[in-house]
C-alpha positions in Angstrom: -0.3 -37.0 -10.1 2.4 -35.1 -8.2 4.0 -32.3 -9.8 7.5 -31.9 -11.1 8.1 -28.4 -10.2 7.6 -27.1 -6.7 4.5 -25.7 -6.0 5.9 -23.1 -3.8 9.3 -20.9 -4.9 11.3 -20.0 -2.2 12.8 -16.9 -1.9 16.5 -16.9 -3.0 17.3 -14.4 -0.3 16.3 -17.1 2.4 16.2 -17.0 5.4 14.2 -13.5 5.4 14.9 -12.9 9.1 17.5 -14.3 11.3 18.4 -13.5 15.4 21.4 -11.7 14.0 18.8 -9.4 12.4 17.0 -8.7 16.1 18.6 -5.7 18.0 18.1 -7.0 21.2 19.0 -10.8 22.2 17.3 -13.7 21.3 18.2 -17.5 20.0 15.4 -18.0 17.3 13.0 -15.6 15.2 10.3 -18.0 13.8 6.7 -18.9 13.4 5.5 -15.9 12.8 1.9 -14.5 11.4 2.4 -11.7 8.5 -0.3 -9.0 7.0 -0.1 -6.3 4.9 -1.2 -3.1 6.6 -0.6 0.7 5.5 1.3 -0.7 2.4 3.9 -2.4 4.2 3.8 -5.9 5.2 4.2 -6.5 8.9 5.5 -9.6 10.6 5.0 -10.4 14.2 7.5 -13.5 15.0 8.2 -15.5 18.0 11.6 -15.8 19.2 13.0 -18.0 22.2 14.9 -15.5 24.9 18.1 -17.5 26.6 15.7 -18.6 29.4 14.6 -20.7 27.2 10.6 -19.0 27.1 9.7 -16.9 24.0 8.5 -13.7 23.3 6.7 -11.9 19.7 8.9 -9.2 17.8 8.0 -7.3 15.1 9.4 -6.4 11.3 8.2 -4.3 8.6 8.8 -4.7 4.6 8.4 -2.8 2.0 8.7 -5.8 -0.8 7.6 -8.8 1.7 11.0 -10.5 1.7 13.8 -7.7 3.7 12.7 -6.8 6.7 13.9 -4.6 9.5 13.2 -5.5 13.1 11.8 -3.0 15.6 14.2 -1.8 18.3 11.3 -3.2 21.0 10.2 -6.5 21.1 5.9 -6.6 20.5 4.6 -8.6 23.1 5.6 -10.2 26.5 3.9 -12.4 28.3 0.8 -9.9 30.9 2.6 -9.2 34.8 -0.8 -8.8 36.0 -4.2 -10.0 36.0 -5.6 -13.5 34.7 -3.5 -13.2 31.4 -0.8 -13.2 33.5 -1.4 -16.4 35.8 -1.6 -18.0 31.6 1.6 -16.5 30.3 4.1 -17.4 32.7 6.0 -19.6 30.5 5.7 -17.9 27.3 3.8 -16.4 24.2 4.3 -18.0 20.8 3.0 -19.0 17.7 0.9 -15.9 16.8 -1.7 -15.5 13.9 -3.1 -12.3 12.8 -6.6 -11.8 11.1 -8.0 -8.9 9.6 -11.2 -7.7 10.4 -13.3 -5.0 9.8 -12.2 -3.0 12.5 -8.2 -3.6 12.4 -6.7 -6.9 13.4 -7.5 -10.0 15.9 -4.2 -11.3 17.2 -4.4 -15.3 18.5 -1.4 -16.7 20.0 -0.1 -19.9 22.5 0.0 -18.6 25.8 2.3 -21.1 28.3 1.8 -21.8 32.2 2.5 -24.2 34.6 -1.7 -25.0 33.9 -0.8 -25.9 30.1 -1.1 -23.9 26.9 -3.9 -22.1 26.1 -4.8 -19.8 23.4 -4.9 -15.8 24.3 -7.2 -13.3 21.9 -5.7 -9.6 21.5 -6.8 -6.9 19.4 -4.9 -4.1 17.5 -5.5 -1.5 14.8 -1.7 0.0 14.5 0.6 -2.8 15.9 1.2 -0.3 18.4 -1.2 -0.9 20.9 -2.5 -4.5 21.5 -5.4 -4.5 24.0 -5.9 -8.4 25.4 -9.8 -9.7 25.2 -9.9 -13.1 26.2 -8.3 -16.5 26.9 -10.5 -18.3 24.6 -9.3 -22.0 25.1 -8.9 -24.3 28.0 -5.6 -26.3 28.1 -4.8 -28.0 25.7 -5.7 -26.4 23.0 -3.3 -24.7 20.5 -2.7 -23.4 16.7 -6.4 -21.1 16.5 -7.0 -19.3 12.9 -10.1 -17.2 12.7 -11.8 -16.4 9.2 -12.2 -12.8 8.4 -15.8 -12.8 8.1 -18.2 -13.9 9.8 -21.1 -16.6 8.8 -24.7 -16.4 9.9 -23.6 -13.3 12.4 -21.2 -15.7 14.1 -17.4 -15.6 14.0 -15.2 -19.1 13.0 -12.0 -20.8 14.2 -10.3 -23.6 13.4 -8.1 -25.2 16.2 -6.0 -28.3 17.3 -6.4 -30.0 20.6 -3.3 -31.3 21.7 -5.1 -34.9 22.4 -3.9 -38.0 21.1 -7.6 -39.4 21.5 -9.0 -37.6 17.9 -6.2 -37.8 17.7 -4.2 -34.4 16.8 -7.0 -33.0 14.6 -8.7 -29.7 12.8 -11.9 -28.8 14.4 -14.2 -25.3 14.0 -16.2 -23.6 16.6 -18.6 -20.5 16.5 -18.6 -17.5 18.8 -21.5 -14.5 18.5 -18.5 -12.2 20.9 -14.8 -13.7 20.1 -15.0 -14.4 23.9 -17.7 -17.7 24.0 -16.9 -20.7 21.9 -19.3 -23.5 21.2 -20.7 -25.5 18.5 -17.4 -27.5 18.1 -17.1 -29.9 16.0 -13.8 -32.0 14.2 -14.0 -31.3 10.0 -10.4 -32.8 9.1 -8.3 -35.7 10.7 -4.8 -37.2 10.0 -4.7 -39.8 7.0 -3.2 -43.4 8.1 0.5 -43.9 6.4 0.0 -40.4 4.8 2.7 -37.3 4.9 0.5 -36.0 7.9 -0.8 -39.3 9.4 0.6 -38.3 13.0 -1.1 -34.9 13.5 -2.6 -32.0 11.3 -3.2 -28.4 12.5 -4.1 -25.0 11.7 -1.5 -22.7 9.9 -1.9 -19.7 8.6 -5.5 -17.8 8.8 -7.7 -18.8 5.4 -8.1 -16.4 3.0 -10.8 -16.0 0.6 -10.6 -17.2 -3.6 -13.6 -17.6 -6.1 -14.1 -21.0 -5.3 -13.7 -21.3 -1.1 -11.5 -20.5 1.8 -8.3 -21.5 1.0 -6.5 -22.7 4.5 -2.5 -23.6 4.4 -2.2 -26.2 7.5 0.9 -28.3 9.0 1.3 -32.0 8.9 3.5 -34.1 11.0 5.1 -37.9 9.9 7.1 -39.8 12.2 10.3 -41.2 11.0 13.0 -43.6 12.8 15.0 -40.4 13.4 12.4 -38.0 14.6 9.4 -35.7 13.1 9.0 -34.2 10.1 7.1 -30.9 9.6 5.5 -30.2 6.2 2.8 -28.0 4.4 -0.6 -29.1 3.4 -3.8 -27.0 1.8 -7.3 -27.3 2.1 -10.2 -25.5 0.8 -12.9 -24.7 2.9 -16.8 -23.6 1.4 -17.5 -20.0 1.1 -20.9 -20.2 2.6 -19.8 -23.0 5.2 -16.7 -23.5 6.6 -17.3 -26.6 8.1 -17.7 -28.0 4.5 -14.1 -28.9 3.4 -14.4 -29.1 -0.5 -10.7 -30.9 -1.1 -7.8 -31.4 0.9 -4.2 -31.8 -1.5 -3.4 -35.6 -1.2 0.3 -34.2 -1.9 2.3 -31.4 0.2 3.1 -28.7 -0.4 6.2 -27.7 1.2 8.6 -29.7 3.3 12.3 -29.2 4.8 14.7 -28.6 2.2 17.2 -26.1 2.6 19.9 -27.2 5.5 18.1 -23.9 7.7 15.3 -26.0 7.4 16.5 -29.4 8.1 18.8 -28.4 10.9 18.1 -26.0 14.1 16.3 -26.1 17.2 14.1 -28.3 15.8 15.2 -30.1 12.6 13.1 -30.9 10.0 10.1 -28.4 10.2 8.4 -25.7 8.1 5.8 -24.3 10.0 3.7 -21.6 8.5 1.7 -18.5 10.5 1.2 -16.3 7.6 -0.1 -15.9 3.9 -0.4 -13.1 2.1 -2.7 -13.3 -1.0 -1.9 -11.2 -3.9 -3.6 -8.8 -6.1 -2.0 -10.4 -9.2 -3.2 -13.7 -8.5 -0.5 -15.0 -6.1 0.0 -15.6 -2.2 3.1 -14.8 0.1 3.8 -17.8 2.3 5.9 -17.4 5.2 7.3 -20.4 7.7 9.8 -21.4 10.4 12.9 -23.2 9.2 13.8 -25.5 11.8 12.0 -23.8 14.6 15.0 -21.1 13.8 14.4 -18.6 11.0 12.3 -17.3 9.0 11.5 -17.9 5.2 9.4 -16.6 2.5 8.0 -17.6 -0.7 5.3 -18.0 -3.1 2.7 -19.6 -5.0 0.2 -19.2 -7.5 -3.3 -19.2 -5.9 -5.4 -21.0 -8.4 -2.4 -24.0 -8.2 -3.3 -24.3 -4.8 -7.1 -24.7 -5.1 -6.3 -26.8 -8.0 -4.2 -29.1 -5.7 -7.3 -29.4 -3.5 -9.9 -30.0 -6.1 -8.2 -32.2 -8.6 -6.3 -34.4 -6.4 -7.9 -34.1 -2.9 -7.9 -36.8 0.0 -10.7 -37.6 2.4 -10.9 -35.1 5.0 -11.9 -37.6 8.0 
């Protein structure tokens, strides 16, 4: 049974992070992947410049919730090379996962050819050094896991097909550069709140009892699409195995920054933060727009997933 009381709180200083609180000009500051590096947490957000084509920006937090923009934006799209043949249009939509060595950064990278999904590397979110397009087009929303399994790295992804249609797969790399072993472990439930198209959201994070792994779900109304918040939990040893997926959402547009903006009617998450004391910082796009913060006890979540789960396909 549904709960009563929301599942996430939302920050009552919402939005955390608005284009008035950018020094240099932009139209939106959403979607953005978060982590908590050096004691600080730091967000790297996408925001659309008045051509229309977006960029990533940075903020830093002391508390997770007020941030301050850097004067520079974080990454443009490459002027040179192959990256920049695949960046023309735009980079958006970043994740960041740790590693043992400092940080893999995925993100949408936009071109006349499609989207595909561009792998960087940082250790200081100062200097990003690009590996790999790892995607062809079109493929979209990659999270890696944090470990690896068997000596081989994980994803999850969505390709933007309507023939699976719109659905969570995982692949396997031995280098972050070659994919294979692909395979589709979660679709969209018929007349469900994400019957249209599930994807990736923020990267999983590990509890006692699996990979927890926030996604986005997509219903289509008579006025438009609706963007909401699902969870799943994913097998520690296996993260093809999907233990539960929450029959219920967990977030969905709410607060008028939510319902209305560039897009209406979407909360789009890039970034969790789990907590020492048991709880997780989740951070999402109002509206295509802003950005929001809240949070959420962990064991509710894998709860959610275990004692009122779905089918997965």
């Amino acid at each position: 049974m549904a709960r009563k009381d929301p599942i996430i709180q939302r920050c009552k200083n919402n939005p955390v992070l608005t284009r008035h609180d950018a020094p240099y000009p932009v139209v939106t500051v959403h979607n953005a992947g978060v982590v908590r590096h050096d004691g600080r947490y730091i967000m790297l957000f996408r925001s659309h410049l008045r051509n229309g084509r977006s960029i990533i920006g940075r903020a830093d937090s002391e508390d997770g919730f007020s941030f301050t923009v850097h004067p520079q934006p974080f990454l443009f799209p490459a002027t040179d090379g192959v990256f920049a043949e695949y960046e023309a249009f735009g980079v958006e939509d970043l994740r960041i996962c740790p590693v043992e060595d400092g940080y893999l950064l995925t993100y949408s990278a936009y071109s006349r050819h499609g989207v595909r999904i561009g792998l960087a590397r940082t250790r200081d979110f100062t200097a990003v050094e690009r590996i790999a397009l790892i995607t062809q087009a079109d493929l979209r929303n990659v999270v890696i896991f944090p470990e690896t399994f068997g000596g081989r790295y994980a994803r999850l992804d969505r390709p933007h097909s309507e023939i699976s249609p719109w659905s969570i797969w995982i692949s396997y790399s031995p280098d972050l550069v070659h994919w294979g072993d692909s395979r589709v472990i979660m679709k969209p439930a018929a007349y469900h709140w994400d019957e249209m198209k599930i994807g990736p959201g923020a990267p999983p994070f590990k509890t006692e009892k699996g990979w927890l792994h926030i996604y986005h779900g997509v219903f289509k109304t008579m006025s438009g699409t609706v963007y909401r918040l699902g969870v799943a939990l994913h097998a520690l040893d296996d993260p093809a195995e999907i233990l539960g997926v929450s029959d219920q959402w967990i977030l969905q547009p709410e607060d008028p920054w939510e319902i209305s903006g560039y897009v209406p009617n979407v909360v789009f998450s890039c970034g969790a933060v789990p907590e020492a004391d048991g709880t997780v910082k989740i951070y999402w796009g109002g509206a295509d727009t802003v950005m929001c913060a809240g949070t959420a006890v962990i064991e509710d979540l894998v709860e959610l997933c275990l004692a009122d789960p779905r089918p997965p396909l």
